[in-house]
N, C-alpha and C positions, 0 to 999 in steps of 0.2 A: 373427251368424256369416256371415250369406251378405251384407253388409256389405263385409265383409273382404276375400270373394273380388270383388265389382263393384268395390270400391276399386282393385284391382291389377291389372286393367283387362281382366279375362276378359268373356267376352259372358253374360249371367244372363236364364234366362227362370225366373218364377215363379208358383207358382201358390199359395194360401192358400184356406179355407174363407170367411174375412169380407176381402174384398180389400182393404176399408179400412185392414188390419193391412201391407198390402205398399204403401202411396203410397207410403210415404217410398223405396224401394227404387227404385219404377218414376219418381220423382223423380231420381233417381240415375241413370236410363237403364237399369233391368234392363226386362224385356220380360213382361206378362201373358201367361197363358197359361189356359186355361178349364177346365183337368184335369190331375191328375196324367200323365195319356197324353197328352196336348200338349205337356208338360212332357218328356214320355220321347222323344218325335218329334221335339223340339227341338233334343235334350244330348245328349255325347257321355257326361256325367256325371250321375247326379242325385242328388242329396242329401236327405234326409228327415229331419224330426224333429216328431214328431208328441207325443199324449198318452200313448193307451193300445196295448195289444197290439191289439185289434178295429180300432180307429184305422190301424196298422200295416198289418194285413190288408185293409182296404177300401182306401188306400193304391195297393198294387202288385196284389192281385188282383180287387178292385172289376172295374164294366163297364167303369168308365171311369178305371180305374186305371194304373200305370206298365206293369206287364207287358202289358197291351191295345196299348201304343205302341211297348213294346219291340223292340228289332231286335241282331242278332250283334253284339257288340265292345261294345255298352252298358256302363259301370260303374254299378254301385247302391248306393248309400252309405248306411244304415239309423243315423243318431245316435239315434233312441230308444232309452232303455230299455227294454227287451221283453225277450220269450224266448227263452233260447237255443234252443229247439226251434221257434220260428219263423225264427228266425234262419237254422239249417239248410235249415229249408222253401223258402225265398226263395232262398237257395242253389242249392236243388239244382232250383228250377223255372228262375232264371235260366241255370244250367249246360246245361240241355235244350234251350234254345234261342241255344246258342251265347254267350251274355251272362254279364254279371260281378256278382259281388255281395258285398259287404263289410258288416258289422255294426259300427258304430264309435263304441258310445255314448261319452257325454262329463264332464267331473267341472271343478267348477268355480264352477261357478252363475253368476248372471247378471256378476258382474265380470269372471268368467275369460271369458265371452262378447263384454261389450265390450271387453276388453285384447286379446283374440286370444291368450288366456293356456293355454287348455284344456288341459287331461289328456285324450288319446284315445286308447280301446283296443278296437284293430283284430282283427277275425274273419275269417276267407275267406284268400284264397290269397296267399301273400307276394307273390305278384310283381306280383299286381291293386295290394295295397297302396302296394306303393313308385311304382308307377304314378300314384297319384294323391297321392299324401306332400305334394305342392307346392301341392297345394291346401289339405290339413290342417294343411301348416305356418303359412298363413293361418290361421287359428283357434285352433291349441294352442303347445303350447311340448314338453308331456311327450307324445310319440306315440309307441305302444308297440305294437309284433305278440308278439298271444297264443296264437295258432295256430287251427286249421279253423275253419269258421265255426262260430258259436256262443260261440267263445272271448271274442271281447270283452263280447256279453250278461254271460259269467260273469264275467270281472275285476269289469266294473261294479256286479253284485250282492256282490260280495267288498267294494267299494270303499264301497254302501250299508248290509253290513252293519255295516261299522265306524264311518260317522257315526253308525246309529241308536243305538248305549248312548255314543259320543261325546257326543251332545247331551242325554243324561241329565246326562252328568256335569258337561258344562258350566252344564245349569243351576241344580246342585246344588253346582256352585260359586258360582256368583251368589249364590243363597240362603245361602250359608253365609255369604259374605261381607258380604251386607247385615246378618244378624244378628250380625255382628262387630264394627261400626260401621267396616268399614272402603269408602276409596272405591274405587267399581268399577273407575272405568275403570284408577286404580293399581295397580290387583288384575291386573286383564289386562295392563297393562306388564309388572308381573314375574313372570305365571304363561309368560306368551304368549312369551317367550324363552325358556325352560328346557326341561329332561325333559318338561313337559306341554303344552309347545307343539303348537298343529294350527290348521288355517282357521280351522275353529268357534269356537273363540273368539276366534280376532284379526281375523275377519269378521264374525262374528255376536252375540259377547260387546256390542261396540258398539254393535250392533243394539237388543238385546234393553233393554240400560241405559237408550239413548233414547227405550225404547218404539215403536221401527220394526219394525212387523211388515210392512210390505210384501213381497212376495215375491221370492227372487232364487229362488226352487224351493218351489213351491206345498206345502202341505202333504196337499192328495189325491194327487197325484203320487209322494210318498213314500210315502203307506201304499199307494199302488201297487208302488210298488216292492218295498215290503218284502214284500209278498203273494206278489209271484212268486220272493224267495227262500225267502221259508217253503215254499213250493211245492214248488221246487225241494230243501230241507231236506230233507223228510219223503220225497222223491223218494230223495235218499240214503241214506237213516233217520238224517241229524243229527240230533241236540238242538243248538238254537239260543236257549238261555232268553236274551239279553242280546236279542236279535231280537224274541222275543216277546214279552217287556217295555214296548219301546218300541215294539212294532205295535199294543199297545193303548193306551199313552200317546196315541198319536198318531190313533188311531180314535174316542178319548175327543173328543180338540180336534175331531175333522171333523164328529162326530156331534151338537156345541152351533153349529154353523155355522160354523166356520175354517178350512175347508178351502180357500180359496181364499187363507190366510194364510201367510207363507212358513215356514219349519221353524221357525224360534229360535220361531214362536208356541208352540213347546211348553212354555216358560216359563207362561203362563197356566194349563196343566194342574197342572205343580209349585206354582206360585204357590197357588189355589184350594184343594190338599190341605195346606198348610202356613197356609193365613192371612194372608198375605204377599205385599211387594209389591217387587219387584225395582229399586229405585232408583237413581240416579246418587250422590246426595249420601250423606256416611257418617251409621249411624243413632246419632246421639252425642246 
C-alpha cells in the first residue's frame, strides 16, 4: 500500500517495528524514521495499519507515539481494523489539538493490496476525507464516506461479519463437491459467476483446492476481528449466531496452531469434522 503512494512520487518517511520488513521501501527512496512521532514530525499525512486495538493505541498515544509528534493541520489515517470507539477517541484527541483524523479500514486482502484495488471505508469529517482521496485512490478502487468517525470501523465490521458464515459456506461447498466426485476448480467456474458469486470463493476457493494456506489475512486477525463485533453485538443486544459460529470455527484453527494461517485455513477445521480431504481432482 504504501508502495503505491512512493511509486507516484510523493515524499514517504516510514517507520515499522522489525525495519527489515521496510528495505524494500527505503530501497525505493522512502525515508526511516525511529518512531511513529518521527514519522508524525515528518508528514503532513500519516497512515497506520497495524494489528491489534492496544497496537493502535501505542501507535498514536504511546511516548513515543504519533500524537507526541503531532502538530495543527496533521491528517491521521487509521487503516486498522479497530474500534469504533477508539476510532472516536483518536478523533476527538486529534481534534483538541487542532489536527485531523480519519479511520479508513480496508477489504481486500493481500491482492487487493498489490493491485491498488482496495475497498476503503472512510470515518471522520468529509472534507478531511476528500482531502486526502488522492492518496487513497492510490490503494483502492471502491472508496466510500460513512460518516463521523467511527463509521468506517463499523462498515468494516459489517463487511467482516459477512465473510465469517461466507467462508463457512464456501467451504461446505468444497466438501460437498468433493464428495460428489466433481472437480473443484469447475465447481468454482460455475458457482463463482452466478447468484453465489463473491471474493471467497474466486480468491480463495483456489486457494484452498491447491492446498495454499499462506496468508493474504491471517487468521488471528480475523478472530480479532470478529471479537470486536461480537463486542460490539452484545453492545447492541444483537444476536449474531452466523458470527458466532464461525468465531469458534475459527478459534478452534488458532487454538491447534493456524493462526498465523490465512482464512480459507478454515477448510482444515471443516475437513477434520467430516473426515475429509478437500482435493483438486474429482473423487471418481
Amino acid at each position: 500500500m504504501c508502495g503505491h503512494i512512493l511509486k507516484a512520487g510523493y515524499r514517504v518517511t516510514v517507520y515499522n517495528r522489525t525495519k527489515a520488513r521496510a528495505e524494500g521501501l527505503l530501497a525505493k527512496g522512502a525515508k526511516w524514521a525511529g518512531s511513529p512521532k518521527e514519522v508524525a514530525e515528518a508528514s503532513d499525512v500519516v497512515f497506520t495499519i497495524v494489528g491489534y486495538p492496544e497496537d493502535v493505541r501505542e501507535v498514536y498515544f504511546g511516548p513515543e507515539g504519533i500524537m507526541a509528534g503531532a502538530r495543527r493541520g496533521l491528517i491521521m489515517v487509521d487503516m486498522t481494523t479497530s474500534q469504533p470507539s477508539l476510532a472516536a477517541e483518536i478523533y476527538s484527541r486529534a481534534k483538541a489539538i487542532g489536527a485531523h483524523a480519519l479511520d479508513a479500514p480496508v477489504s481486500g486482502g493481500d491482492v487487493g493490496a498489490r493491485e491498488g484495488t482496495l475497498s476503503i471505508m472512510i470515518g471522520g469529517d468529509r472534507d478531511v476525507a476528500e482531502r486526502v482521496r488522492p492518496l487513497l485512490e492510490l490503494m483502492g478502487k471502491n472508496i466510500r464516506y460513512m460518516g463521523p468517525a467511527g463509521s468506517g470501523q463499523s462498515a468494516k465490521l459489517c463487511n467482516q461479519i459477512l465473510i465469517a458464515s461466507t467462508m463457512i459456506g464456501v467451504v461446505e461447498c468444497l466438501l460437498y463437491a468433493h464428495k460428489s466426485g466433481l472437480d473443484l476448480m469447475d465447481v468454482i467456474a460455475a458457482v463463482g459467476s452466478g447468484a453465489a458469486a463473491c471474493w471467497s470463493i474466486n480468491n480463495l476457493g483456489p486457494r484452498i483446492v491447491r492446498r495454499d494456506f499462506d496468508p493474504g489475512f491471517m487468521v488471528e486477525h480475523f478472530v480479532k476481528d470478529m471479537g470486536i463485533a461480537l463486542e460490539e453485538a452484545r453492545r447492541m443486544n444483537l444476536a449474531l449466531p452466523g458470527l458466532a459460529l464461525a468465531h469458534q470455527f475459527y478459534l478452534a484453527l488458532k487454538a491447534k496452531g493456524k493462526g498465523r494461517l490465512g482464512t480459507q485455513a478454515l477448510a482444515l477445521i471443516l475437513e477434520e469434522l467430516n473426515n475429509a480431504r478437500i482435493e483438486g481432482a474429482p473423487n471418481r
